[in-house]
N, C-alpha and C positions, 0 to 999 in steps of 0.2 A: 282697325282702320284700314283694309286690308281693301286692294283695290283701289282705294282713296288717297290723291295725290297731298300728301301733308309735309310737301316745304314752304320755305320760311313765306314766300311770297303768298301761299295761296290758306294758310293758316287764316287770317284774318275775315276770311267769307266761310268757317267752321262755325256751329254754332256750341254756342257760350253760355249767352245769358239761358239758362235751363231752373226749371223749378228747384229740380232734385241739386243741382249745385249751389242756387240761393239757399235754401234749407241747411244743406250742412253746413255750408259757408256760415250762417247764424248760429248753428251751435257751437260751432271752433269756434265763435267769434266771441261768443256768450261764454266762454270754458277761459279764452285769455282774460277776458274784462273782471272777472270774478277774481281771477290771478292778480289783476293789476292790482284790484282794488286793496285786497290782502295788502300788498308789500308799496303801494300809496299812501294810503294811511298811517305806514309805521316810518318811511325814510321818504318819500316823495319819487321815487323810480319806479315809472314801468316800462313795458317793453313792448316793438310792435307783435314781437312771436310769427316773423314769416316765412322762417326755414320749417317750425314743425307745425305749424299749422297747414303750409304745404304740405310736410310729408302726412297729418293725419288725414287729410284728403285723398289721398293717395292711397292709403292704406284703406281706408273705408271704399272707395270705388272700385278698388280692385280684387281685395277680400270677404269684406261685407256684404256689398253691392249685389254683387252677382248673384250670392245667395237666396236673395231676395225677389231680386229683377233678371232672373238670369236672359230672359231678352231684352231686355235693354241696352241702349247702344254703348259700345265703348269710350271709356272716360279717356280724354284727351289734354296736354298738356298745356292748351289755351282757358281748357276749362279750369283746369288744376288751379291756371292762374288768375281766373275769375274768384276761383271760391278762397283763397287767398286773400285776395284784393280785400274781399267783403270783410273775413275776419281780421284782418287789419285795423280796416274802421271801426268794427265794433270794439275789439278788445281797448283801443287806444283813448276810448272813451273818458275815463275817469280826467285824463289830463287834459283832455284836449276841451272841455267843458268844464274845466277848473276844481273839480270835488277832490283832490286833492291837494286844492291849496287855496285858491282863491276864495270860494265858495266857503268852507270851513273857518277860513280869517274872517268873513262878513260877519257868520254865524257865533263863533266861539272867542274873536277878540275884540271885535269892533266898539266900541265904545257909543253913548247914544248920542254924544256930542259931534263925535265921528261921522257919525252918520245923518248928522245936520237934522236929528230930533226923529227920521221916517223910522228907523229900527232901536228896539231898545237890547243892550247888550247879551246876550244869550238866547237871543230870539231866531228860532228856526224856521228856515223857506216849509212850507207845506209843497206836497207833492207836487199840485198843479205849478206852482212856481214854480218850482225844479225844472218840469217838464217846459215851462214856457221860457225857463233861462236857456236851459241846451241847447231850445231851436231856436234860439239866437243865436248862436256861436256855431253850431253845428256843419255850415254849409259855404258861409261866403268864403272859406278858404279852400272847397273844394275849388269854387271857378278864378279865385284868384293862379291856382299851378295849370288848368290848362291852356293857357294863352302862352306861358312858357318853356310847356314841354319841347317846341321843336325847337327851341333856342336851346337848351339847356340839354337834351337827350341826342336829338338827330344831327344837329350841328356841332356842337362844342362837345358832344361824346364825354362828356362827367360822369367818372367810372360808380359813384353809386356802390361802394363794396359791398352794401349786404343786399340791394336788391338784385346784381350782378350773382351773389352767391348762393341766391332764393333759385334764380335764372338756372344757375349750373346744376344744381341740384336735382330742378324740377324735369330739365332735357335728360338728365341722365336716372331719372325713375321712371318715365313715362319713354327711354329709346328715342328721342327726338331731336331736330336738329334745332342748333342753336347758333346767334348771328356771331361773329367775331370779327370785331373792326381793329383793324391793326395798319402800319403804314406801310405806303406804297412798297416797298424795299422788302417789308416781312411778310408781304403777300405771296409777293415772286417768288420768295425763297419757299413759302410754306409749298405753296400749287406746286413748285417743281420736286417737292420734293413726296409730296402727296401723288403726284402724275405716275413719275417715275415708281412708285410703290403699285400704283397701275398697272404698267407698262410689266413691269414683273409679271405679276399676274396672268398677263396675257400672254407670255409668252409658253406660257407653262401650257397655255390651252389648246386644242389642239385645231379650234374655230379660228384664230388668230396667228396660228405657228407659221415662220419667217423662215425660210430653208435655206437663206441664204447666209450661214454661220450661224445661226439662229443667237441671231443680234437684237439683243433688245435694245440699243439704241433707234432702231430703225424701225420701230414700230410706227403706225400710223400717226396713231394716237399722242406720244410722249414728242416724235417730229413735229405735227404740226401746232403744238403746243407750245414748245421750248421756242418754238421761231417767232410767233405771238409773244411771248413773256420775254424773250429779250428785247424787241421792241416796245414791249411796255416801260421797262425796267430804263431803256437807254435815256427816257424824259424826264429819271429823277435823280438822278445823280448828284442833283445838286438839294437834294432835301435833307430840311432839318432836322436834325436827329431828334426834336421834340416832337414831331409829329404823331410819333407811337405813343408819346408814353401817356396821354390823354385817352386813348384808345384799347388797352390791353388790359379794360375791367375784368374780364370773366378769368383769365389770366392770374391777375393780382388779385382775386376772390380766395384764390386758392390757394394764394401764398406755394405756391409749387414752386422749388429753385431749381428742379431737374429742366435742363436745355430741350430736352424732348419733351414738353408738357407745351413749348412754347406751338411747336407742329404740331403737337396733338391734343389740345385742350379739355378735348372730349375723347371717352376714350370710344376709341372705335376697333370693330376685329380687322380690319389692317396694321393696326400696331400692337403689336401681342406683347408687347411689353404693359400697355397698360391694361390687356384683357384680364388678370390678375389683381384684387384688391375692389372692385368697382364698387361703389357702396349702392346695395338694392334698397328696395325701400321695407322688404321684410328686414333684412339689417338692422335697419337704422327705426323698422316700429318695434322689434323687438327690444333693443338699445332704450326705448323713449318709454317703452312700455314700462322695464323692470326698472326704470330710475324712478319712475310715477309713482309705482310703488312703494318703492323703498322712500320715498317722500313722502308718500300719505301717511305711511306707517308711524314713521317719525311725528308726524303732525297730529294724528288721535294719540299716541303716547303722550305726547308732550303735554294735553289738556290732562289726563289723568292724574300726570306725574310731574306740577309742573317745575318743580326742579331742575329739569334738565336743561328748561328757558338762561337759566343764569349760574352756569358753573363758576364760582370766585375762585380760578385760579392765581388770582396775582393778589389773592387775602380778602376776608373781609371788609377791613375798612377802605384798602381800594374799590371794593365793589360795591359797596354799602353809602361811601362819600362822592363817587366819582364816576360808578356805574362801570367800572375795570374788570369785566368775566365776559366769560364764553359763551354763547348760544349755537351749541352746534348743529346749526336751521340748516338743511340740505339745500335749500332755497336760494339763501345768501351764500352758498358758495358756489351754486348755479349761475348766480347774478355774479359773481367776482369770476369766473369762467369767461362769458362773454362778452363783461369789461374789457378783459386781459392786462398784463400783469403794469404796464406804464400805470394803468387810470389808477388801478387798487392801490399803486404802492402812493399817489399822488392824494388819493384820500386818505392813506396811512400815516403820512408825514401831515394832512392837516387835522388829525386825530389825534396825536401824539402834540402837537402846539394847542390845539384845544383845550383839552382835557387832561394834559400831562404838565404843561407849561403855564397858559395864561387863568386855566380854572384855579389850580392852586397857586398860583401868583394872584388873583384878585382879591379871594379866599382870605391870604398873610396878610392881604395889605389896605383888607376893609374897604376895598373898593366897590365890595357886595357885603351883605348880612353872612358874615362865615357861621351860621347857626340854624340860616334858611334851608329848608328843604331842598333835596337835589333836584326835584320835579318842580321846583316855584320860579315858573317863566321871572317874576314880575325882580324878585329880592336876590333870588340866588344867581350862581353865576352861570345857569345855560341860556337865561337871558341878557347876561352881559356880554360872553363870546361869542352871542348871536351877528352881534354887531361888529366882531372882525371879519368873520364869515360873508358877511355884508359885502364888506369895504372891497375884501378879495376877488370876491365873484364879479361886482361890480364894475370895477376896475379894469379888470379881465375882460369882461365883455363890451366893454367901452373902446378900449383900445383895440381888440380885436375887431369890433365895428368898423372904428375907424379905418385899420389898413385894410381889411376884406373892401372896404367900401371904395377906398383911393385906387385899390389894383385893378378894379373890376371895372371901373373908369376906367381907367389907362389901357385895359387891356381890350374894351368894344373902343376906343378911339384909333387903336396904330391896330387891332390885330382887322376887325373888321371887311377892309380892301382886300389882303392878304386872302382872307379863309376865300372869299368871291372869288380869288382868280384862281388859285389850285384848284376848287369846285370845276372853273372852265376849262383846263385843261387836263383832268383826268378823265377816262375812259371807261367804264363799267362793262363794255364790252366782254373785255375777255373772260372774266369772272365767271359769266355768264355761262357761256361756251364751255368752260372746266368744270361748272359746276353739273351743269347738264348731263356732261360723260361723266361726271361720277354717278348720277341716278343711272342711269343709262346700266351704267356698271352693278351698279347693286342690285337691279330691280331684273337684271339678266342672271344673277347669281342667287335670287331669293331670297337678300338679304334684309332685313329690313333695324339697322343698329345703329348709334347717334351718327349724325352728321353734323358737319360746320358751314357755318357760311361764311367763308372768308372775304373780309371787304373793304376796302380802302376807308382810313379814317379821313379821307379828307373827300369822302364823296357823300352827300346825304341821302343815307335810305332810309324808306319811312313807308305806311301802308298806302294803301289806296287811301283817297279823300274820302270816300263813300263813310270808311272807317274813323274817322274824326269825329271828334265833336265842332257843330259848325257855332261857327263867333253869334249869329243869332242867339244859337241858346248861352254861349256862354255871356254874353251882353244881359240880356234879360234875367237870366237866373242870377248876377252878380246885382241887379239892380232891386231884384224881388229879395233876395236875400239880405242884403246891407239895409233894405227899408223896416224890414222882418225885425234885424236885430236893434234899429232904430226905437220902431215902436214898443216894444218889447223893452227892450234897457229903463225908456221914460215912463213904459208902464208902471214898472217896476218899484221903481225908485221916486219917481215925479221930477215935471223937468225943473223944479227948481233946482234939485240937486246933480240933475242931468239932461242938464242942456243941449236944445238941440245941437247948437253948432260941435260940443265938444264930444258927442257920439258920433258924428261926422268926422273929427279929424281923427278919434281914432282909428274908424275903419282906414283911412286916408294911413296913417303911419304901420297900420295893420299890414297893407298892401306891401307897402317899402319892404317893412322886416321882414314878413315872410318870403319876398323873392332874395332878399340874404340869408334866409335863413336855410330857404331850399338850394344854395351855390354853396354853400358850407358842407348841408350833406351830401352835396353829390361829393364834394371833395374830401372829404373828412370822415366821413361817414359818421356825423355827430349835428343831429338835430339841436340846436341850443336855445330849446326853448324857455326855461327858465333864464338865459341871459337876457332874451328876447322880452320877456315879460316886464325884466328889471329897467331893461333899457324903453323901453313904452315908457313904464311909470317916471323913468327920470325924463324923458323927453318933456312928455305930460305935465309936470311941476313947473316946468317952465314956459308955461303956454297958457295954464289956469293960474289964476290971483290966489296968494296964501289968503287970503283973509274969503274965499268962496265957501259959502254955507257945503258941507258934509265934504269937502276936501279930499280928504282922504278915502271916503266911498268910491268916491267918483274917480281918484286915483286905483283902487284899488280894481274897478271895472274894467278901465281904459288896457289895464295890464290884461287882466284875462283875455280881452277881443283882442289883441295882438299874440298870445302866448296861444289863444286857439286859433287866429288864422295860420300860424308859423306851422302847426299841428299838424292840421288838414292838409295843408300842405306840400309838406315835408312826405307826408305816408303817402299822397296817394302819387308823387314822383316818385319816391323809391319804388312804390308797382307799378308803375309805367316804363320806367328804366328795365324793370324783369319781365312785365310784355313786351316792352322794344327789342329785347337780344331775343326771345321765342316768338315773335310774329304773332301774339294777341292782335285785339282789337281794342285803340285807345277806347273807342266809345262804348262798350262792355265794361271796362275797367273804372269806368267814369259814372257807368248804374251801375257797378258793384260798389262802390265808395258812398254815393246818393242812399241807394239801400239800407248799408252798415250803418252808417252816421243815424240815419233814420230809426234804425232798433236801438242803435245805441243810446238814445236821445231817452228812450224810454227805461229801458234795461238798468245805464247807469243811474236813475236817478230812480228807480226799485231800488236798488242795490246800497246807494246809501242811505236812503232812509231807516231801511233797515238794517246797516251799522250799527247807525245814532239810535234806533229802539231798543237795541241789547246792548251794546257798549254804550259806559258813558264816556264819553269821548271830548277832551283827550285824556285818557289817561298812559299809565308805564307799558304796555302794549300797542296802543295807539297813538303815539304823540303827536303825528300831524307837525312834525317839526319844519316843514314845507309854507305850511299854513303862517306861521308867527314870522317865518323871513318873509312873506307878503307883506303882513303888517306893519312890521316893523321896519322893510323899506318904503312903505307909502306911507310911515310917520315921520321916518326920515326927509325926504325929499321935498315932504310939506313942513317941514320947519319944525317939528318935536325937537324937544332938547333929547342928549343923550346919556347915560347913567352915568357916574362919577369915573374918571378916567376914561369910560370906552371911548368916546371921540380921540382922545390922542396914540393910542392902540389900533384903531382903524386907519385913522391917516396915515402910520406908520406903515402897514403892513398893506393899505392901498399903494400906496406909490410904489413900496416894493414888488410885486404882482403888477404894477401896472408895467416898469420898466422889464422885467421877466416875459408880460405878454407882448408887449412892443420886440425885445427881442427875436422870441417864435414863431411870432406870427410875418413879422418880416422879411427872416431867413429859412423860413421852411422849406420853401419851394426850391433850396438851392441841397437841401439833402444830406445836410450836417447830421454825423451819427451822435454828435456830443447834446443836440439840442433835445434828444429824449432824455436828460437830467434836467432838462429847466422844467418847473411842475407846471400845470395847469390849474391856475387860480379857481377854475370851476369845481374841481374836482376837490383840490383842495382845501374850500370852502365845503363842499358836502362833507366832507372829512370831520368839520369844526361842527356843522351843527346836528349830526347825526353821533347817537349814542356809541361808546367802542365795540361793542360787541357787534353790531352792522359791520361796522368797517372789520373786524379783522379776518372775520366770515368771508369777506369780499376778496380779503388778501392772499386766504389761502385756496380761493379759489382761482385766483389770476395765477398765480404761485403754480398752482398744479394743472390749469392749462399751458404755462410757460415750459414745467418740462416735458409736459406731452407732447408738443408739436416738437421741442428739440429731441426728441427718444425718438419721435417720427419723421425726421424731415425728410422728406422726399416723396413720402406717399400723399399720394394726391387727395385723397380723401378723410386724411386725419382731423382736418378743422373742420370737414363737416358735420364727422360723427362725436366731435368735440362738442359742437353747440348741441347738438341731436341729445346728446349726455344730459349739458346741463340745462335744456329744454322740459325735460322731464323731472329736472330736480325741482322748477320753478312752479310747477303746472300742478305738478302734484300737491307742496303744501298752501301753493294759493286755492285749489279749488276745494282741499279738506279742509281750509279754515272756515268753508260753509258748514262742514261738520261737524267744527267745535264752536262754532256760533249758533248755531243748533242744541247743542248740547248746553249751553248757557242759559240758553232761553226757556227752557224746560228746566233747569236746576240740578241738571246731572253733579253728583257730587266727585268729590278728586278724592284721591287714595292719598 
């Protein structure tokens, strides 16, 4: 890009949308969905993958690429975050179109009664269904997040950790400069202290040399700077110290405690402290490469040999009654890596009440068949602890609903006025000016190494308009969309069992959830789409008549078009959040998502068809344990009785979990260290109805991310190459389990 002016403002009129970057963007995108689908099927978790799908972008345009195209233009870190974008949407497919959960409960539990006589129980969509459900669900939650991206990104600055951390990532493997909104106060201090490193500089030089004591106070440059910056500085004296802390994502991406990481975010050759350690992107594909490996490796062994699936350390009849052993899947300790160590341990403790406490307590006390099989949803007791699991998550996310819901109120009625007048009386002026002498500076020095753009959080910067998506399209495509999955839903099913009006209100409560769902993960960095889903269907129960022919279908729908508008959502803010700090172009980002969603629509529902042709499904490999808490809360909510004892075990341990989420959720924000001991009823609900051997996987992986960043603290780059790690632990046995699903299908024998 040489010659070519690429800061943040002028980024936005680069070109993006490119063949070759859709192209790759769909095979990264097509490499995570495959992943997903693997480790969907067995626990219901997937992941967006947009740190290494970044970085394999990266690695292929600038090593591959060239080989190929060696004239071809250079790959640029707007594109980077195009073809990102795309494989977002496609990998996140499985969930966001419901095959691993919703879709599977229609297919493998639904009962014919259930379904108000249109499906009979074990009756599978055919492909073309498949295809025509997706693009139902596929899109209306793309144009539900653009109308409040500039609420939610440019204005209110919601730090967004992992697309802030995709962001830092992606500026510092492509050299590039990256936005930094910080407050008024940490601006002054940074420019001055950034100027002054300047001002050095120059005095050393001998185009600039001061003969008078040779004072570098008395440089041009650093004087008529300091005299600007204390007049900026002198109008905020009275700001509130909260100002920053909404502001300083790229920052807390990185979890960095060193006080110089605050000045120097990015490293740049002015600060030679952090010229040392910088993670490249051969680094980190080398890193991504040999965990791949050693994943895959693992993953064709494992089909040969499959022993290794179920080591009974804790004996056989723990293993054998209770399902108590190891699988030591490189995978799931990939996945308990980027958990970290709070979530795993909070699935541990609902693993250990599960399967340690209430299974062999129902077991004693005949409140299940203690003779039923340990895989018999119906008699045994993984379908009886389903239903605490239930209670918890529920609970959890209800409560959580509610205060997220009350605060967010409160906080557009009194903050509103406020954010309008600091907008009118801060300055961007100077910013300006400071930042210009730094290009000035570097481009006199033939530098060309990351820069920041330092910016007041309380001033809105945002691209050109040209660069938006205009409310026209987003108006039409939210009206052609919602009609789409209208027609489509009643096609389906018939409206007697889906009625026009109630396809209606779910897009309608679809709308609501997903903009809480997307203020969650800007804040939280946790999409809760599964609460999201549960809490639709409890809405839902209360708005349809128990006595409506297929009830429960129609419950089980309403969930999915809210669980996939939260979806859509959710991913394509978190890439909008990492084009807003690198000066993308929203409306690239926006046909990179159209795009993805688009392959995806097709790809994931290849993909499980032919699951369900070689696995029979569900079985001990695939339990789809995701699928049966669908069910079983859209039997709940529509009036099913519950199995002996489990209604007063769930009550119990609902109220508990609920008063635990009323606790953290309403003292979070105030930044209590003790309130990472109260669990997370989501979590530890997944705890309850996933098998022990998932979770302990998860454990020792949260476990061994925990001491790695404390062996590491201070380097700046250690959680990057953390997730980079467990990236490849993921990618690798999801994408081999095409290998050994291959292998099945042909009849390959095991040793």
């Amino acid at each position: 890009m040489d010659g070519e002016d690429t800061s943040w403002d002028s980024k936005p009129w680069m070109k993006q949308v490119t063949l070759r970057s859709t192209i790759v963007g769909l095979v990264i995108g097509s490499l995570v969905l495959v992943s997903n689908f693997q480790f969907g099927l067995q626990t219901g978790w997937v992941s967006m993958m947009s740190l290494p799908s970044a970085l394999l972008a990266c690695a292929i345009f600038k090593q591959v690429w060239p080989l190929v195209f060696p004239n071809d233009s250079e790959f640029s870190d707007v594109e980077n975050v195009y073809v990102q974008s795309i494989a977002v949407a496609v990998g996140t497919g499985p969930l966001a179109y419901g095959f691993v959960g919703v879709v599977p409960a229609i297919e493998k539990f639904l009962t014919t009664e259930e379904s108000g006589g249109t499906r009979v129980m074990g009756q599978e969509f055919s492909l073309v269904e498949l295809l025509i459900w997706s693009s139902a669900l596929a899109f209306f939650g793309i144009f539900f997040a653009v109308p409040i991206r500039k609420q939610v990104i440019v204005r209110e600055k919601l730090p967004f950790p992992s697309g802030s951390a995709t962001a830092t990532l992606i500026s510092v493997l492509n050299g590039s400069e990256i936005l930094q909104e910080v407050s008024p106060k940490e601006l002054v201090a940074m420019k001055e202290r950034r100027l002054r490193e300047y001002a050095e500089v120059l005095c050393n030089d001998t185009d600039y040399e001061d003969d008078s004591e040779n004072n570098c106070e008395s440089t041009p440059l650093l004087r008529a700077g300091s005299d600007q910056m204390n007049a900026y500085a002198s109008g905020d004296a009275n700001e509130s110290s909260s100002a920053g802390a909404s502001g300083n994502a790229v920052t807390n991406a990185t979890d960095n405690p060193n006080p110089d990481a605050i000045a120097n975010p990015v490293p740049n050759q002015l600060s030679p402290s952090y010229s040392k350690g910088v993670p490249t992107y051969k680094e980190n594909v080398s890193i991504l490469t040999k965990t791949f490996c050693a994943s895959a490796l693992y993953t064709v062994t494992s089909y040969f040999v499959p022993a290794v699936k179920s080591i009974p350390v804790f004996g056989n009849y723990a293993a054998k009654v209770y399902l108590w052993s190891i699988e030591p899947s490189p995978a799931y300790i990939g996945q308990g890596i980027i958990m970290g160590l709070p979530t795993v341990s909070y699935m541990l403790l609902g693993c250990f009440l599960g399967w340690a406490v209430l299974a062999p307590l129902s077991r004693h006390m005949h409140w299940v068949d203690p003779n039923a099989d340990v895989h018999d949803w119906e008699s045994g007791f993984q379908g009886w602890i389903i239903w605490t699991s239930l209670s918890i998550m529920v609970a959890d996310s209800v409560v959580g609903f509610i205060v997220f819901t009350i605060r967010t109120v409160i906080r557009f009625v009194l903050l509103d006025d406020k954010m309008e007048m600091f907008n009118s009386v801060l300055d961007d002026s100077i910013q300006s000016m400071l930042l210009e002498e730094e290009r000035v500076l570097n481009d006199s020095r033939g530098r060309h190494e990351n820069t920041v753009k330092l910016v007041s959080t309380e001033v809105d910067h945002d691209v050109d308009s040209r660069h938006l998506v205009t409310y026209t399209t987003v108006l039409s495509g939210l009206v052609v969309s919602s009609l789409l999955c209208v027609i489509i839903m009643i096609y389906l099913f018939g409206i007697d069992i889906i009625p026009l009006y109630s396809i209606i209100t779910a897009l309608i409560i679809a709308l609501f959830l997903s903009i809480l769902a997307v203020r969650a993960l800007g804040e939280t960095d946790l999409n809760p789409v599964s609460g999201i889903g549960k809490l639709s269907q409890l809405i839902f129960a209360l708005i349809i008549p128990s006595n409506h022919k297929g009830n429960v279908l129609l419950n089980l729908v309403a969930g999915g078009v809210a669980e996939a508008g939260a979806q859509q959502a959710g991913d394509l803010m978190q890439d909008l959040k990492t084009g807003h700090l690198l000066g993308a172009s929203p409306k690239a980002q926006f046909i990179a998502q159209y795009i993805g969603a688009t392959w995806s629509i097709v790809l994931s529902s290849l993909v499980y068809k032919l699951y369900n042709k070689i696995y029979t499904i569900p079985n001990q490999q695939f339990r789809i344990p995701t699928a049966v808490v669908w069910i079983d809360c859209a039997r709940l909510v529509t009036g099913k009785s519950l199995p002996d004892k489990a209604m007063e075990c769930s009550l119990v341990f609902g109220i508990i979990f609920a008063i635990l989420s009323l606790v953290k959720n309403t003292l979070r924000e105030r930044g209590f260290k003790w309130l990472l001991w109260v669990p997370s009823g989501v979590a530890v609900g997944v705890g309850i109805y996933n098998s022990p051997s998932f979770t302990i996987e998860r454990f020792a992986g949260g476990l061994l991310a925990h001491i790695w960043l404390r062996k590491h603290r201070g380097n700046p780059d250690a959680k990057t190459k953390m997730i980079v790690f467990s990236s490849g632990l993921v990618l690798g046995e999801g994408i081999f389990g095409i290998v050994n699903m291959f292998f099945t299908s042909i009849g390959v024998p095991h040793f």
